[in-house]
C-alpha positions as CSV (number, residue, x, y, z in Angstrom):
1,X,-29.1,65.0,264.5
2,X,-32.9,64.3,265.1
3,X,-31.8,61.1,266.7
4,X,-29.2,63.3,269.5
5,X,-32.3,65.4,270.3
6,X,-35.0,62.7,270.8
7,X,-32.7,61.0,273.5
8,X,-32.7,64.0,275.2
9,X,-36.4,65.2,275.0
10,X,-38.8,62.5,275.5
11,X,-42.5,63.0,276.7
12,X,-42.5,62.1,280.4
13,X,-44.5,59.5,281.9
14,X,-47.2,60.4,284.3
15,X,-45.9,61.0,287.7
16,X,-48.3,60.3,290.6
17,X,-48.1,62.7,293.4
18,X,-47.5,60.8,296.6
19,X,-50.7,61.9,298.5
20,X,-50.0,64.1,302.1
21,X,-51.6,65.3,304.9
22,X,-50.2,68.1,306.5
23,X,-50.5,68.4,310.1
24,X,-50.4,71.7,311.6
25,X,-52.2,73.8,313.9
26,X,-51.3,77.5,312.2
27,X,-51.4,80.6,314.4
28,X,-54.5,80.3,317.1
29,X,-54.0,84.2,318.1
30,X,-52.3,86.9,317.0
31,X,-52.4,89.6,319.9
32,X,-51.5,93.3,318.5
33,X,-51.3,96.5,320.9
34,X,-52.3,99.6,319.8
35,X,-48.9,101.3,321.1
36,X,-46.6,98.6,319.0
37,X,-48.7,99.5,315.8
38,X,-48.4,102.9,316.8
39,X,-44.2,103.1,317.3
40,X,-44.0,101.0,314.1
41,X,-45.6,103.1,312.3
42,X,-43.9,106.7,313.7
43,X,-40.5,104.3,312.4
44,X,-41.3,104.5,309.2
45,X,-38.5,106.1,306.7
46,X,-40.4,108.6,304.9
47,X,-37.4,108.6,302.4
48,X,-38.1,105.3,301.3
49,X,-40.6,104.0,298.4
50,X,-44.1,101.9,299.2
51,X,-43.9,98.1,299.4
52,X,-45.8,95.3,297.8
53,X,-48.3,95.9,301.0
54,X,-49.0,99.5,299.9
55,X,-48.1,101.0,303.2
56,X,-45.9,104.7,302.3
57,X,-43.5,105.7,304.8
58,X,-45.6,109.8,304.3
C-alpha cells in the first residue's frame, strides 16, 4: 500500500517563477463630485446590513 501512495505524493521539484514585468499605467485621476457622492449616499437601503467597507445604509 505504501508503494500506491508514494507514486502519488512525491516532493516537487523547485519550480522557478518565470520573471515579469507588468506594464501598466493604473488610474492617473479619479475625478469625484460632491453631488454624485451625495445621491449615492441618499440611495442607500437603510434595511440592509454594513459591508466589508463599513459604510451602514442609517
Amino acid at each position: 500500500m505504501n508503494e500506491s501512495f508514494k507514486t502519488v505524493f512525491t516532493e516537487e521539484e523547485e519550480f522557478a517563477e518565470p520573471n515579469r514585468t507588468l506594464h501598466c499605467r493604473g488610474l492617473q485621476e479619479i475625478i469625484m463630485l460632491k453631488e454624485d457622492i451625495g445621491r449615492l449616499l441618499d440611495n442607500l437601503d437603510v434595511r440592509k446590513a454594513m459591508g466589508l467597507d463599513g459604510v451602514s445604509g442609517c
